[in-house]
N, C-alpha and C positions, 0 to 999 in steps of 0.2 A: 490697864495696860501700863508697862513701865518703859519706860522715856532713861537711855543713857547717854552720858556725858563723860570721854576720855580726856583725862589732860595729863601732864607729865613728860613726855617723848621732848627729844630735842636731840644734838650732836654731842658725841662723849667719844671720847679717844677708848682702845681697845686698853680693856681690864679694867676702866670705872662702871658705875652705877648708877643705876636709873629707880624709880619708881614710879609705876603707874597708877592711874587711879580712875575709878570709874562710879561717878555719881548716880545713882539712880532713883526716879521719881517712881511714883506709885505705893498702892501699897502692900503688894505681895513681894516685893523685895526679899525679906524671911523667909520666903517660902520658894523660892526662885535656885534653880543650880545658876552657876555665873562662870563662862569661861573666857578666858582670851585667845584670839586667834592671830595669827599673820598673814600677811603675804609680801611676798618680795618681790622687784620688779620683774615681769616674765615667770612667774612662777603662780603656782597655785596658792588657795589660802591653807593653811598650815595650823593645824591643833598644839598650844602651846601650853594649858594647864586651865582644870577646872577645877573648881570648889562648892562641894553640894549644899543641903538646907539644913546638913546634919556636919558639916565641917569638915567632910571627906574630903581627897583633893588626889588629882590625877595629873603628869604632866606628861609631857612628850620627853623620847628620850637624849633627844640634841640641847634641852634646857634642866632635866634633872641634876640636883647638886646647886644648881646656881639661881635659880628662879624659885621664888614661892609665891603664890598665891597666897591671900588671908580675905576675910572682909569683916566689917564693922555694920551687924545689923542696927544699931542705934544711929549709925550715920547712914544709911543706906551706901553704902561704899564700899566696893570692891577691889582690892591693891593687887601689883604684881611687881614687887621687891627683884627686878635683874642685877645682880652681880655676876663680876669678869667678864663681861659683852663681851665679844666675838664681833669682828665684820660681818660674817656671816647672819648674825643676828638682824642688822638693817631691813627695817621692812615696817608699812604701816600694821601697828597692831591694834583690835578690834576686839571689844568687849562684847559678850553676847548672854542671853538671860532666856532659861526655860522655865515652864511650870510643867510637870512635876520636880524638885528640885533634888532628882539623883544625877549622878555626872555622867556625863555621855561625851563622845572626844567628837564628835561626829559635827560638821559646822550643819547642815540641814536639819538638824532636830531643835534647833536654838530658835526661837520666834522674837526676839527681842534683839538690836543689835546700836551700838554706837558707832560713830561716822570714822574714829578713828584717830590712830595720832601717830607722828612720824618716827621710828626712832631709828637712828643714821649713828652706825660704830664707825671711827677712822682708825686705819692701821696705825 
């Protein structure tokens, strides 16, 4: 079973840059799809971008052009590179990890999930 760990999120003014990271223990990590999700207060959780076991990568279309996903299987680590935040952006986001490791945007097909981390754009 893999065990994740979000850090990175914190307050940035609109149009800086963030990057997230998401540690993960175990050892099918390589073999694992890994996606990040959101959710914003009052709102649902929110499909943001995944990255397969084959380096496919899918996002949503309110962060295409400005997010990228990558990850480092030698570190078991998962990034998500945000530039030109948006307010609207604000929202805790959540790393989540399947086996079989194709991409799927879907938050219920993900068995694996991190606690979270905040990240708050100001106008």
């Amino acid at each position: 079973q893999v065990q994740l760990v979000e850090s990175g999120g914190g307050l940035v003014q609109a149009g800086d840059s963030l990057r997230l990271s998401c540690a993960a223990s175990g050892r099918s990590f390589a073999s694992s799809a890994m996606g990040w999700f959101r959710q914003a207060p009052g709102k649902d959780r929110e499909f943001v971008a995944a990255i397969s076991s084959t380096m496919r990568t899918q996002y949503a279309g309110a962060v295409k052009g400005r997010f990228t996903i990558s990850r480092d299987n030698a570190k078991n680590t998962v990034y998500l590179q945000m530039n030109s935040l948006k307010p609207e952006d604000t929202a805790v986001y959540s790393c989540a990890g399947r086996i079989p490791g194709d991409i799927v945007s879907v938050s219920w097909l993900y068995t694996m999930w991190g606690q979270g981390t905040q990240v708050t754009v100001s106008s």
